[in-house]
C-alpha positions, 0 to 999 in steps of 0.5 A: 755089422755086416755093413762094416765087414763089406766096407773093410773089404773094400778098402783090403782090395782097394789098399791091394789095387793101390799097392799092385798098381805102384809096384806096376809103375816102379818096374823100369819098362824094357828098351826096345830102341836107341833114341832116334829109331824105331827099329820095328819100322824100317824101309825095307829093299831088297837087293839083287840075287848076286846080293843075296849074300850082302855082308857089309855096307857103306856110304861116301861121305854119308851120301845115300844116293850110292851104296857099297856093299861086299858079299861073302863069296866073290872079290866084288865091290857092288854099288848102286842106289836104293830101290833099283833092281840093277847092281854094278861091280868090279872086282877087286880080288879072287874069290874069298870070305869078305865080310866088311867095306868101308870108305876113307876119303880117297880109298875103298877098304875090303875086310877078309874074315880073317883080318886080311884088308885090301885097299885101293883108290876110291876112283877106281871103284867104277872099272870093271876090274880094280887095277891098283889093290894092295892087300895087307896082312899080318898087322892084326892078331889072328883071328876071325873078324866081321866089323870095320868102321872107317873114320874119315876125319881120323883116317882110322880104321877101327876093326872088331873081332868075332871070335878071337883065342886072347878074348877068352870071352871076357872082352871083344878085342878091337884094333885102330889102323891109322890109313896112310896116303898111299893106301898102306896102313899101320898099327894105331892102337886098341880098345875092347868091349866088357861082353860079361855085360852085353851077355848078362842081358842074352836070352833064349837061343841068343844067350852064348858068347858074344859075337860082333858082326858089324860096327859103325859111329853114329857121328850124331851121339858120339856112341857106337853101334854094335851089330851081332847077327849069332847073338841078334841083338844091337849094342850101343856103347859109349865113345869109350866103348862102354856099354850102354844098352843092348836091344834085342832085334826080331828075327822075323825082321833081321834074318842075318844082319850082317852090315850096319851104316848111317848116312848125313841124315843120321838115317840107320841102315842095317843089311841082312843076308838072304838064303834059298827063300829071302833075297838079301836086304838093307833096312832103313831106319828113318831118324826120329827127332 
């Protein structure tokens, strides 16, 4: 008799092992990267003090031998190539909260915070002071905006909103500029992101509102990435701006992202402002095929 209750209590706790195990493996496992990345693995750069405030970044033609980049502060484009510790620049404008660049075929756009652009020939990029800047205005609703992307085979600038009064916290409000030959651009439609999903999956101190900070194409999966330096997460949605996945990024690694870019390779680059005790910093994420 005694035999038979130690047999029934091993077959309990086998039958439970089983169960706990199968329950184990339903549970979907937690995505920490986009497909192709490994973001606790960049190549890390440290820039210049005068980029200890580097906002956002941007490559020609997806070449990686120069990067551009603006800071926060002062109407300078910088550029120089990874690894060195000099930095060239030129100025474009006074001082002012700049908080994006991007590159279209021939022109060089400066995004101010609050939807101001500036443009001006790419070759001129190299003088110490820019002479040919047009700066517009008043083409997009007020508002507080971080991110610009800049399509080179469109001319179309796409331009994301951080904090905007019509998004009522239900949709990231977004606008497409179509560039013109001469620098000058004009209205070219809109698109938004649904934030009620993107905010379903914040936790801890990044729970709250939804705030972009950086956007750019990944021309090799036709999706978008989202940058949110409040919120510390990287969104990705589809060509149609819908949202695919949201992936938390580790603070020990993206103190401020602020700029996002990818290169020809499919490489990611995502920069971090630095403060009193970090310098500021572009991290490289290797393509994974």
């Amino acid at each position: 008799m005694k035999g038979k209750i130690v047999a029934l209590i091993m077959m309990v706790f086998a039958s439970s092992a089983v169960f706990l195990g199968m329950s184990c493996a339903s549970k979907p496992e937690a995505i920490v990267n986009p497909k192709g990345y490994d973001l606790s693995k960049p190549v890390k750069y440290n820039m210049p003090i005068n980029l200890t405030e580097i906002s956002g970044i941007a490559f020609r033609h997806g070449k990686s031998d120069s990067l551009y980049a603006e800071e926060d502060e002062n109407g300078n484009v910088y550029y120089l190539k990874l690894g060195d510790k000099k930095v060239n620049e030129s100025r474009f404008a006074k001082s002012g909260d700049y908080e994006d660049i991007a590159i279209c075929n021939n022109y060089m756009i400066i995004l101010r915070s609050d939807g101001t652009l500036f443009t001006f020939p790419f070759n001129q990029v190299r003088n110490k002071v820019i002479p040919d800047v047009k700066k517009i205005k008043d083409l997009i609703p007020a508002g507080e905006y971080e991110g610009m992307y800049a399509d080179e085979k469109t001319n179309r600038l796409y331009i994301l909103c951080k904090n905007c009064d019509d998004d009522k916290r239900k949709v990231s409000s977004g606008y497409i500029l179509q560039l013109q030959s001469d620098g000058t651009t004009k209205p070219a439609g809109g698109f938004s992101i649904n934030v009620k999903t993107i905010e379903q999956q914040l936790t801890g101190k990044k729970k709250g509102a939804f705030r972009p900070s950086a956007l750019a194409k990944n021309l090799n999966t036709n999706e978008w990435y989202v940058l949110s330096s409040v919120n510390k997460v990287l969104v990705v949605t589809d060509a149609g701006w819908n949202v695919k996945n949201v992936y938390p990024l580790n603070p020990k690694l993206f103190n401020q992202p602020e700029g996002i870019a990818f290169d020809d390779r499919n490489n990611l680059y995502i920069s971090n402002e630095g403060d009193l005790v970090s310098a500021g910093n572009v991290l490289k994420f290797s393509y994974i095929k």
